[in-house]
C-alpha positions in Angstrom: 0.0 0.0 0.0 3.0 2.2 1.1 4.5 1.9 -2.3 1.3 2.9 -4.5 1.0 6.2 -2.5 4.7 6.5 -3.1 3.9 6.1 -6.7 0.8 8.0 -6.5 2.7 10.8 -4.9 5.5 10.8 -7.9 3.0 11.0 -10.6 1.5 13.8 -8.8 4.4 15.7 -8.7 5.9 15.0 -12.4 2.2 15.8 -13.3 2.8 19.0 -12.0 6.2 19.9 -12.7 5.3 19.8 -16.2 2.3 22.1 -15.9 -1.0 20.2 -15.6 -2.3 22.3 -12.5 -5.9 20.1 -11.7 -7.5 21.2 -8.4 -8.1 17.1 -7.9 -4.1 16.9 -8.2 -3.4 19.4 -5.3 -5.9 17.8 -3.2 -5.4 14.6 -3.6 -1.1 15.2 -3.0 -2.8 16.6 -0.1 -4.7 13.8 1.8 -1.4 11.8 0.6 0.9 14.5 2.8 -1.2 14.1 5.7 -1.7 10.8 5.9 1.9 10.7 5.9 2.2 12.8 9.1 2.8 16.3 7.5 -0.8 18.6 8.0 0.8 21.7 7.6 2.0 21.0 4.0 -1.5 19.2 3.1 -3.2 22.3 4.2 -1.1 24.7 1.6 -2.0 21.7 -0.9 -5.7 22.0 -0.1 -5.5 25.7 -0.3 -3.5 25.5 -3.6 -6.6 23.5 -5.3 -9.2 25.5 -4.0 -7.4 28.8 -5.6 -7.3 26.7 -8.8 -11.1 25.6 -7.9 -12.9 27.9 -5.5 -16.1 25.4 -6.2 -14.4 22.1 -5.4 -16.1 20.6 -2.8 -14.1 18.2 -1.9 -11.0 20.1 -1.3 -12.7 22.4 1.4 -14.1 19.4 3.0 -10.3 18.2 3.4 -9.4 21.3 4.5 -12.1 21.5 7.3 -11.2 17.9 8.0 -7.4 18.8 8.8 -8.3 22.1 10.4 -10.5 19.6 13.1 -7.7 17.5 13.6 -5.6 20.1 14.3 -7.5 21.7 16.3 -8.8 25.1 14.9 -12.6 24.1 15.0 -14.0 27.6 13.6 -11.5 27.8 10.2 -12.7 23.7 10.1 -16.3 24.9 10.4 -16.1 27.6 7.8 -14.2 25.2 5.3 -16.8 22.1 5.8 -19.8 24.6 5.3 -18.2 26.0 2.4 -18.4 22.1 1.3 -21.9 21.4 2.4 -23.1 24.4 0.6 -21.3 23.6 -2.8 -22.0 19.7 -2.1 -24.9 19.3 -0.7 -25.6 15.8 -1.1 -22.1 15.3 0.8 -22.3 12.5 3.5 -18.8 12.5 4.1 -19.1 16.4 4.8 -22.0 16.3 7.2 -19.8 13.8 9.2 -16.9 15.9 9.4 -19.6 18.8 10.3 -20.6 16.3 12.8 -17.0 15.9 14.5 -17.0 20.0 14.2 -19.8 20.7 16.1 -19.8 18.0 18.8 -15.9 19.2 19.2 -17.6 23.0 19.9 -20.1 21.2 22.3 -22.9 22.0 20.3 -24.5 18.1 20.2 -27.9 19.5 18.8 -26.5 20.4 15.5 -24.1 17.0 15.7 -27.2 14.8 15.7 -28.8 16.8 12.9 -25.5 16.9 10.8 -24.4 12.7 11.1 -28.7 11.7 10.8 -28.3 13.8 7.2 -25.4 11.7 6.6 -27.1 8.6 7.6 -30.2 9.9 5.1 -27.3 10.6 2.9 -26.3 6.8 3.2 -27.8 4.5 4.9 -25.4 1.8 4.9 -22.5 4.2 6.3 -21.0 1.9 9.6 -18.7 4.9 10.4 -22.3 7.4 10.6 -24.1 5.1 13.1 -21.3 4.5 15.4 -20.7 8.5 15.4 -24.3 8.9 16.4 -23.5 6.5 19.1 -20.8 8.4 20.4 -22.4 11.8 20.6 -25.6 9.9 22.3 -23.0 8.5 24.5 -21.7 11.8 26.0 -24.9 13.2 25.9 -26.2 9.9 28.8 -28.3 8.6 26.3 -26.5 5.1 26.7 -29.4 3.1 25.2 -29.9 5.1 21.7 -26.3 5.3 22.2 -26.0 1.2 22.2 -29.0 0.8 19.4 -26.8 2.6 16.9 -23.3 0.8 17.9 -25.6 -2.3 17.1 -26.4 -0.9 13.7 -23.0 -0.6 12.8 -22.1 -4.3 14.1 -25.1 -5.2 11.6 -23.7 -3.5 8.8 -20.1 -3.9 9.7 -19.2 -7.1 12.1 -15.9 -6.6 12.3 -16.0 -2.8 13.2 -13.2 -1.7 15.3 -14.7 1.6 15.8 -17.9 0.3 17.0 -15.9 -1.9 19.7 -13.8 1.1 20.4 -17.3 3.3 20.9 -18.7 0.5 23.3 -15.7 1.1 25.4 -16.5 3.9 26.6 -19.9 3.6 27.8 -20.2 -0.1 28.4 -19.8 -0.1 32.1 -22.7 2.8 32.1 -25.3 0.5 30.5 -28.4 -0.2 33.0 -30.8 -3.5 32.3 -34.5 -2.4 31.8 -37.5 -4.0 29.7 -36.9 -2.3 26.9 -33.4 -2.7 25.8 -32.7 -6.2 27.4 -32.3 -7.7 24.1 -29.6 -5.0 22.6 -28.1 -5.2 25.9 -27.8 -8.8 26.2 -26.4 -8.8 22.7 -24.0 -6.5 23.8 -23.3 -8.9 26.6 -22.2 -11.5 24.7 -20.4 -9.8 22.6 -18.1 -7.9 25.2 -17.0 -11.2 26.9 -15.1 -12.5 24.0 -13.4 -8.8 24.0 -10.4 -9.3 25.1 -9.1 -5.2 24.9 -11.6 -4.4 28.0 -11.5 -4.5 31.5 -14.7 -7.1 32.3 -15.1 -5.7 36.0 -17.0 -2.7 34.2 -19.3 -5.7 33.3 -20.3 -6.4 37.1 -23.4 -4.1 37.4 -25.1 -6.1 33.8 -24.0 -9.7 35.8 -25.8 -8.8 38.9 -28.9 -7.3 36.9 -28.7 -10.4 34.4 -27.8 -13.3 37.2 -28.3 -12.4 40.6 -32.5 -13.1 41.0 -31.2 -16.4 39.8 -28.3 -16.8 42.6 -30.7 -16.2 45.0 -33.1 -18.3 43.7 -30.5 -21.0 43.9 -29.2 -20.1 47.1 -32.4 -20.2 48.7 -32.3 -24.2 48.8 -31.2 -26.3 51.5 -29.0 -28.1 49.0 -27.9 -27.0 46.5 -26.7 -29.9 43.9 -29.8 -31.5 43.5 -32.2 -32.4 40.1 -35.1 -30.1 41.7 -32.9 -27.0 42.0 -33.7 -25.6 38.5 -32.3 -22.1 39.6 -28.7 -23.5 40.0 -29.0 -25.8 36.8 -29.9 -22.9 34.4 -26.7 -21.0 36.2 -24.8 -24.2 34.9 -26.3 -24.2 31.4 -25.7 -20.6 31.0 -22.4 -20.1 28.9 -22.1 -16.2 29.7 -22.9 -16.9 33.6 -19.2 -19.4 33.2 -17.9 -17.2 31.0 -18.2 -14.0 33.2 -16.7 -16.1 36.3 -13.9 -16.4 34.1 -13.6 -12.9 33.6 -14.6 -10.7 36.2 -15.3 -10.7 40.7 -19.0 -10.2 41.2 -18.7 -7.9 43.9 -22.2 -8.7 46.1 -22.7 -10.7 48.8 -25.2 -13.1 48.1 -23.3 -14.2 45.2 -20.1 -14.7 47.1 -21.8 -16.4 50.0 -23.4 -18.8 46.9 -20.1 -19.6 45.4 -18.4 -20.7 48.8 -21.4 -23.3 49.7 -21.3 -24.4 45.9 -18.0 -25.0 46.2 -17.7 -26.7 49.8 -21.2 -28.7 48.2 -18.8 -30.1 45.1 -15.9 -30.9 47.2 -18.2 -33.0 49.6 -19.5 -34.6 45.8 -16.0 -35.6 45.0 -14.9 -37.0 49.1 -18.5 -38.9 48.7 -17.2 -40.1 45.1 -20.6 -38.5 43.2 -21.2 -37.1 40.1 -21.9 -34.5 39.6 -23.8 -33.5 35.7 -21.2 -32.4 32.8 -23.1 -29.0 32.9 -22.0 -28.4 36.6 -18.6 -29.8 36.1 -17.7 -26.9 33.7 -19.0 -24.2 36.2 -16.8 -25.7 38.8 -14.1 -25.2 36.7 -15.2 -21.8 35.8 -15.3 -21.3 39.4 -12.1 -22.4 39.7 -10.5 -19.2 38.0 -13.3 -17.5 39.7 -11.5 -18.4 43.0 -8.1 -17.8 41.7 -8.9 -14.6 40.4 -10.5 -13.2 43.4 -7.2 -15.0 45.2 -9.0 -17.7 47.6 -10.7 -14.5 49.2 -14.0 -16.9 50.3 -13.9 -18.3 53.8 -12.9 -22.0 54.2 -14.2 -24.0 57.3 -11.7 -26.4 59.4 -14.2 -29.4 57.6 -13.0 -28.1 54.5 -9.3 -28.0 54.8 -9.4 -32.2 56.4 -12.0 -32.8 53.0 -9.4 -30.9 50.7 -5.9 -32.2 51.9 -8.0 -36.0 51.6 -8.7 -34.9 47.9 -5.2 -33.7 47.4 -3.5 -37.2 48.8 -5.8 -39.2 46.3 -5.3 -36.9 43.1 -1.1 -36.9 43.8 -1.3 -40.7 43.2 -2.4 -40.6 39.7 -2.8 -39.2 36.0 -6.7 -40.3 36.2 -7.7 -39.5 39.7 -5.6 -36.2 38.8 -8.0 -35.4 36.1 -11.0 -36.2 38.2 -9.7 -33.9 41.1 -7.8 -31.0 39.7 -10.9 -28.1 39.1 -12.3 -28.5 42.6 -9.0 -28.8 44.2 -7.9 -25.4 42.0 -11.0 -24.2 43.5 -9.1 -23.9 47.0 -6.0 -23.8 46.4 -3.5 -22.2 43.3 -2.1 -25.2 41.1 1.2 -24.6 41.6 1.3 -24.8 45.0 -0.4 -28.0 45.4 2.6 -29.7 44.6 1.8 -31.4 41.7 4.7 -32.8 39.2 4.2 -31.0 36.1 4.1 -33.3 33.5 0.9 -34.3 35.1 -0.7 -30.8 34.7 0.7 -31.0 31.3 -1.3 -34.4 30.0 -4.4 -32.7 31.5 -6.9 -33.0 29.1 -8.5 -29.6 27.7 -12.1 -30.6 27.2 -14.1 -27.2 27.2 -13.1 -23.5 27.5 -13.9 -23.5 31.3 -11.0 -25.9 31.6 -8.8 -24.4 29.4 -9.1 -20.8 30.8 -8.2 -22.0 34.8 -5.3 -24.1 33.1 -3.9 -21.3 31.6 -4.6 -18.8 34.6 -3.8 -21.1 36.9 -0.8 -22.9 35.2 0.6 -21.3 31.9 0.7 -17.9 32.9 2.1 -18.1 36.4 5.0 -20.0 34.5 5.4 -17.2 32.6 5.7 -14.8 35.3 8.1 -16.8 37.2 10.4 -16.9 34.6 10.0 -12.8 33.9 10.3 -12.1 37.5 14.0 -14.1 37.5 15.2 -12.0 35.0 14.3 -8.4 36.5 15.2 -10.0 39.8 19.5 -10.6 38.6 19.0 -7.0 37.3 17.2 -4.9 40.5 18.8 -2.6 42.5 18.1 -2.9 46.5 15.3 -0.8 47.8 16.3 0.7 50.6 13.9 3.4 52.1 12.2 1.7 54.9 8.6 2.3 54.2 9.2 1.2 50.6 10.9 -1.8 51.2 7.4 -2.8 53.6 5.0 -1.6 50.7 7.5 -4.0 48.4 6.9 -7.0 50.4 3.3 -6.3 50.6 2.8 -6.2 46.8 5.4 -9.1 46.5 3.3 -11.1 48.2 0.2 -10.1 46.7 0.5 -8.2 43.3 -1.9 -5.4 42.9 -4.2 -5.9 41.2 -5.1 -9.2 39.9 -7.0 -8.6 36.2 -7.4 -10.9 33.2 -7.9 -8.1 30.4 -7.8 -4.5 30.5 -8.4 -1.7 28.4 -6.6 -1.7 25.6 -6.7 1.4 22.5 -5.5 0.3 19.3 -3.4 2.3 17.5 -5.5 3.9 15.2 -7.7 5.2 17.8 -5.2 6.6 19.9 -4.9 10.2 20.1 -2.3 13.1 20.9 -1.3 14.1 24.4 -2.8 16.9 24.6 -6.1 15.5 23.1 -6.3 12.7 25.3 -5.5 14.5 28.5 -8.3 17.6 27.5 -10.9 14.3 27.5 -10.0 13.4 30.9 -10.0 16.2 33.1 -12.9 18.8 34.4 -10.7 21.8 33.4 -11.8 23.4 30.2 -8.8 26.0 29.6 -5.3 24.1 29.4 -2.1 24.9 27.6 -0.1 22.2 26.0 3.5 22.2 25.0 3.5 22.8 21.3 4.8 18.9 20.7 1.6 17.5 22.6 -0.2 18.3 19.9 1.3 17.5 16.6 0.2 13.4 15.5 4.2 13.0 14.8 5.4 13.3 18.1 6.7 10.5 20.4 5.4 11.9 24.2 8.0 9.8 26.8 5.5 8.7 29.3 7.0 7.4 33.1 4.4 5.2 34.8 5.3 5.3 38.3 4.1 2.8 40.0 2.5 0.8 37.5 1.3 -2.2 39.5 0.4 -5.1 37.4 0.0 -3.1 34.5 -3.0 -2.1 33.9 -1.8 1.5 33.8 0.4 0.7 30.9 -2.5 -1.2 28.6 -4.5 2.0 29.2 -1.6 4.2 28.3 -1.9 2.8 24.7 -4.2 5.8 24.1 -1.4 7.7 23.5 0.0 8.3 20.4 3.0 7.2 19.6 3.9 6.8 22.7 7.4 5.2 24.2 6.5 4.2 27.8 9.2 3.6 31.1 7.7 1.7 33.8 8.6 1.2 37.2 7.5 -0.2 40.1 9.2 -1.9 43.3 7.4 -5.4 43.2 9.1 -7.9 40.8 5.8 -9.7 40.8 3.8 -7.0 39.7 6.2 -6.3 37.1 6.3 -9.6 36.2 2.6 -9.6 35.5 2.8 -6.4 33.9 5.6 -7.7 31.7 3.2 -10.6 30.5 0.1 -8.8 30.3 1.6 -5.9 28.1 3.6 -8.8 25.4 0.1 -9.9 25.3 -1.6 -6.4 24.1 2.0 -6.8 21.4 2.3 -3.2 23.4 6.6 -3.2 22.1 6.8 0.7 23.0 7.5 -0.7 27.0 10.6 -0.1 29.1 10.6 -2.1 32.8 12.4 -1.3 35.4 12.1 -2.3 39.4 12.9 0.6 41.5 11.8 2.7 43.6 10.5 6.0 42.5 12.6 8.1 45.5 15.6 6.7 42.6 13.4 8.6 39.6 16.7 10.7 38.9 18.8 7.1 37.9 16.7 6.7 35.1 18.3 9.6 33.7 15.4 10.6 31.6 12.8 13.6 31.1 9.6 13.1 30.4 6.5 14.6 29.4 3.9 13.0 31.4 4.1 11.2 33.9 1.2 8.9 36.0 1.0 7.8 39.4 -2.0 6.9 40.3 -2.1 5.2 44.2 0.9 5.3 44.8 2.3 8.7 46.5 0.3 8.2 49.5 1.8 4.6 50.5 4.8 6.3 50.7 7.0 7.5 54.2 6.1 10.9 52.8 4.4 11.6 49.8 6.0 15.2 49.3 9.2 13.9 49.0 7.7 10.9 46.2 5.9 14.1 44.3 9.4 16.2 44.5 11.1 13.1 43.2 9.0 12.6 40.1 8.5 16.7 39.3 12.4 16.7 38.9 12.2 14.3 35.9 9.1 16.3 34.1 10.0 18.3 31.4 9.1 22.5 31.8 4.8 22.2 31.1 5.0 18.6 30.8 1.7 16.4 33.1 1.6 14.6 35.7 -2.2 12.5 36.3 -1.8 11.9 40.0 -4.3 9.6 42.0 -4.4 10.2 46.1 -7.2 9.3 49.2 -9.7 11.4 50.3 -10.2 12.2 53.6 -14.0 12.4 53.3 -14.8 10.1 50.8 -12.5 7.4 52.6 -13.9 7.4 56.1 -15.8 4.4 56.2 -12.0 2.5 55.5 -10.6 4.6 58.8 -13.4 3.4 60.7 -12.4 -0.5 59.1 -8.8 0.2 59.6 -9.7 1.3 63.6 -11.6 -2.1 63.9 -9.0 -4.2 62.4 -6.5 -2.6 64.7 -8.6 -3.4 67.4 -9.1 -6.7 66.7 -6.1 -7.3 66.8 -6.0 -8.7 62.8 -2.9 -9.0 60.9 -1.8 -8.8 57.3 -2.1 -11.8 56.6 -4.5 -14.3 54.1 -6.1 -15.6 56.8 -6.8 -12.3 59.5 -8.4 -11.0 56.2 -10.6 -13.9 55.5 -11.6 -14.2 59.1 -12.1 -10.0 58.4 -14.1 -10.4 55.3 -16.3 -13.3 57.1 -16.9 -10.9 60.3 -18.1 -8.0 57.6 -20.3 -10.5 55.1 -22.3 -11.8 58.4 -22.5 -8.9 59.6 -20.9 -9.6 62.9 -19.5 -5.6 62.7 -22.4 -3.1 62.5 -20.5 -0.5 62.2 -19.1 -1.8 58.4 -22.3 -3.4 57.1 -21.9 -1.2 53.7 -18.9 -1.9 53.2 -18.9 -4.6 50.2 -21.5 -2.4 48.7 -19.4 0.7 48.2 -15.7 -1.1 47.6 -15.5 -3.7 45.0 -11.9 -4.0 46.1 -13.5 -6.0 48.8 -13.9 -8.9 46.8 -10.4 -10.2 46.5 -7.9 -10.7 48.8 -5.1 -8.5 47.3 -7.5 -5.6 46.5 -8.7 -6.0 50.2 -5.5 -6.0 51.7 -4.7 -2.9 49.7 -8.3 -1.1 50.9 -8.1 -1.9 54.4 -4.8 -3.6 55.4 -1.9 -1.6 54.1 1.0 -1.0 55.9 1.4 2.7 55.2 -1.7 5.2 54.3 -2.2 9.0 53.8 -5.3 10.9 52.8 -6.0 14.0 51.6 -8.2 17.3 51.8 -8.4 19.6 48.8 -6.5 22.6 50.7 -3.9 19.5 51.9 -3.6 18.7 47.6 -3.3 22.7 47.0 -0.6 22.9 49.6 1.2 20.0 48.0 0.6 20.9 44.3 2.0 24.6 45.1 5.1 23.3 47.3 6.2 21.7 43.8 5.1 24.7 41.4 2.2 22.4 40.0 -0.8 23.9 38.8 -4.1 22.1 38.9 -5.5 20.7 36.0 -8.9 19.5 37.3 -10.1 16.3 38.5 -11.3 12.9 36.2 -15.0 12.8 37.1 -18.0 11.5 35.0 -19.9 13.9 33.2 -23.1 13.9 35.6 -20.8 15.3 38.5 -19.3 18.2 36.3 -22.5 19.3 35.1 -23.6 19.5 39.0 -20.6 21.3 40.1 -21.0 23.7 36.8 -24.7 24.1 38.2 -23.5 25.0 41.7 -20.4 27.0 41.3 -20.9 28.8 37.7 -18.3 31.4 38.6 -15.4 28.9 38.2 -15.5 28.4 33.8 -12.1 26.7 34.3 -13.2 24.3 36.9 -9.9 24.4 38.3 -10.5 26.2 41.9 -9.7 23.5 44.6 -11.6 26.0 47.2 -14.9 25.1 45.3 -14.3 21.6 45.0 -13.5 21.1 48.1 -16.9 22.9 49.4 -18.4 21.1 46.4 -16.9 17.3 48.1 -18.1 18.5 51.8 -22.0 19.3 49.8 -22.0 16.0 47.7 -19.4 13.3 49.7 -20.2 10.9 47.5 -18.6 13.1 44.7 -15.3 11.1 44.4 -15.1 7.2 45.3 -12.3 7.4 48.1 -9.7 8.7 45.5 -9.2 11.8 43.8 -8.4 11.3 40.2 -6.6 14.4 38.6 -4.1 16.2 36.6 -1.4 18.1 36.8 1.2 20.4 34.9 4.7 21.5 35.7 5.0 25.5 34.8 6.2 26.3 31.6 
């Protein structure tokens, strides 16, 4: 393809080097220039033909189309009416129109221009998934998911469409009337593999959890008359999603744990159990892996599973019988089991292939990943950090099977990516942050597991360092990121005090839950401002003391208590909680999903080191390292009440307001304010 444009471009240019001046010459060498990365030259091309042309449509249609990319939204107006009034019958026009105006927030004259492009053409993918979008930011997430549809009917394979759904998937609600788009939808998302599934846990409950109950409600549960729990077992998307994503509700972790204890006892007892319910035990077995054994086990239990274990160690068949209920209470690896056994294990269905390779492959993978960074890490050596380190060695934060992942050709600038996020509505970018050529260097500090990294693919161009102080986390990071092919990755274990070794500027950084783990979080901000370029970002993510108060009151009871660190202080924590044996915590697994694993537990209510934050206590820290606010990550529901309360502030940027704004509406931010950053100029 390359080499016809090359071609194309040649001809072009002999064409005109000999005098054949066409209007269709200029702007087509245009559209060439910028594909290639080089707008400013396409625009004196487009400009060129139009002064050979003034009529040609097309050519001020490209030209408004370049001037929207760029930016400059009134000359790209001007140029795409120009079009529309020439051209008329212009689809590709209205839909540039349509980018125009939603870009000026005018989502009135969005709809009108992209439904005269889909009267235009009917059969236009691209039109329907647009009208999506704009009915997407405008709430209306169920028009919104009846045109994505559309476009999946007229285009399967649609990339944009995917991309669209996104961004409003998590935001869908069940009702009468769209519960068979949104089932579609349903199905569809779970063989995504570029999303994070735990924004699918509101559509689970609404879709499964009448039925959970149903089935929890008998005495026994593996029986022929209990219909609820066989249709559970039937259901391929009720397995799949346990394969997937940590239902974070009660009922349904209090179901899983007797199902569970209920199939073990099958197994002791030598029963059978139906082929249906064999899959969604081993569906619950990377159910229980993922969540990371979180689900109280009883002393009964333990005696029944280490009988279990004895009997599958002493051969390849009684292995095979065993292995998903045994997986069920314990990781595979650390059962003991020789692997060549593990290896001959028959994959039979999907269910057993997915714990196999959660449970099996992939841990292998890390473990080889985390021996090489470990022969290349330098000592950690601040205190505090080396606790925090042993924390997240032990339990790498956090545990995710997919996440969200942009592809290339809908990532987007820095500056354009960074405007989307934030509240603020007047920012100033470094000139490079805005040109599609440029290569932003991007320091995740911190980055966990990874998922920060995946979702830093909607960058542009981006080349990525990432650091963090586990060599487990990075490990998983490492083999989560090879899986997104994301090449653009540089991994090293340190600690972020030792920001200056890397020896590196950058231009935005992110550190999101991180500073306030730290001994003292001024000194981690001071570290990391060093290494960012003059006007360069930083998207920070710190506690709030008012949204977070329900996990001082669970920290002061833990204390209390007496309870440790430990796997099993917070199982016996989570139990005391789920029965409601502490009154003062009984909505606590409603507000905090992180509840529902151990590792994300641990981090909500167990760390070793915590700070939280006012707004004046983030002015005071932003302004002792010359940071300016940039406004804070909020859905759009919130902005439009703080706009409604505090109209004065057009920026959204005053921390004075916020705060008042917090104190009025506390459940404002969930226990973590999400905002950015930038280093003056």
């Amino acid at each position: 393809m390359r080499g016809h444009l090359e071609n194309a471009e040649r001809a072009y240019n002999e064409a005109i080097k000999i005098g054949y001046l066409h209007e269709g010459i200029f702007s087509n060498l245009g559209v060439i220039r910028k594909n290639a990365g080089n707008p400013y030259e396409a625009i004196d091309l487009y400009k060129k033909a139009i002064k050979i042309n003034p009529n040609y449509s097309e050519a001020h249609a490209n030209l408004g189309n370049i001037y929207k990319e760029l930016g400059n939204l009134d000359l790209a107006l001007a140029s795409t009416l120009k079009s529309v009034e020439l051209k008329p019958e212009n689809p590709i026009a209205f839909m540039i129109l349509s980018d125009i105006y939603q870009g000026l927030g005018n989502s009135d004259l969005a709809i009108g221009s992209t439904l005269k492009s889909i009267e235009l053409n009917p059969n236009n993918p691209s039109a329907h998934v647009k009208l999506g979008e704009i009915y997407q930011d405008l709430g209306n997430f169920d028009q919104a998911l009846d045109s994505t549809l559309k476009s999946l009917t007229l285009k399967p394979i649609n990339p944009s469409a995917f991309h669209n759904l996104k961004k409003f998937y998590g935001k869908i609600s069940l009702n009468p009337t769209n519960a068979q788009n949104v089932t579609q939808v349903y199905e569809l998302l779970l063989h995504q593999k570029d999303i994070s599934h735990r924004d699918l846990s509101n559509l689970f409950l609404q879709a499964f959890l009448s039925t959970i109950q149903a089935a929890g409600s008998a005495e026994n549960l593996i029986t022929q008359n209990n219909i609820a729990l066989n249709n559970l077992a039937a259901d391929w998307r009720f397995r799949k999603s346990l394969t997937l994503l940590i239902p974070p509700y009660k009922d349904a972790e209090l179901f899983f744990t007797r199902l569970r204890k209920e199939i073990l006892i099958f197994a002791i007892e030598r029963k059978r159990i139906s082929p249906q319910l064999e899959l969604l035990s081993e569906a619950l077995a990377t159910q229980c892996y993922l969540n990371e054994y979180c689900y109280n086990q009883s002393i009964e239990e333990t005696k029944l599973l280490k009988k279990l274990i004895d009997t599958a160690l002493e051969s390849q068949d009684a292995l095979n019988k065993h292995l998903a209920i045994i997986s069920c209470y314990v990781p595979i690896l650390q059962v003991g089991f020789r692997k060549e056994l593990i290896c001959n294990y028959p994959i039979t269905s999907e269910e057993r292939q997915d714990f196999i390779n959660v449970q099996f492959h992939e841990p292998e993978q890390e473990k080889t990943i985390k021996a090489i960074l470990e022969k290349s890490s330098a000592r950690i050596t601040d205190s505090i950090s080396q606790n925090v380190q042993k924390m997240y060695e032990e339990n790498p934060y956090p545990r995710y099977r997919h996440a969200i992942h942009i592809g290339s050709e809908f990532a987007r600038t820095a500056a354009e990516a960074i405007k989307r996020e934030t509240t603020a509505q007047k920012l100033e970018f470094p000139e490079q942050f805005n040109q599609l050529i440029s290569e932003p260097k991007i320091l995740i500090a911190g980055c966990g597991t990874g998922n920060q990294i995946i979702n830093a693919s909607r960058y542009k161009n981006a080349k990525i360092t990432a650091i963090d102080l586990s060599c487990s986390s990075l490990a998983y990071a490492v083999r989560t990121s090879k899986e997104y092919k994301m090449n653009n990755i540089s991994f090293k274990k340190m600690d972020l005090l030792k920001a200056s070794e890397l020896g590196e500027m950058f231009d935005i950084i992110e550190c999101g839950g991180v500073l306030h783990h730290m001994d003292n979080p001024t000194n981690g901000l001071s570290a990391l401002v060093q290494q960012l370029k003059p006007g360069g970002y930083i998207k920070l993510c710190l506690y709030s003391e008012i949204a977070r108060k329900v996990i001082v009151d669970a920290r002061k009871i833990i204390h209390t208590l007496g309870l440790e660190s430990t796997p099993e202080s917070i199982r016996d924590f989570r139990r005391k909680v789920l029965h409601g044996e502490i009154e003062e915590l009984l909505n606590l697994p409603e507000k905090f999903v992180d509840f529902f694993s151990l590792s994300e537990c641990r981090d909500l209510c167990f760390h070793v080191q915590e700070h939280r934050f006012t707004t004046d206590q983030l002015k005071d820290l932003l302004d002792a390292q010359g940071l300016i606010f940039c406004g804070f990550m909020l859905p759009d529901q919130v902005k439009k009440l703080y706009q409604e309360q505090y109209p004065e502030d057009n920026g959204m940027t005053s921390l004075k307001n916020w705060g008042k704004f917090e104190k009025e509406n506390p459940s404002t931010f969930s226990a973590m304010y999400h905002f950015w950053t930038q280093k003056q100029f």
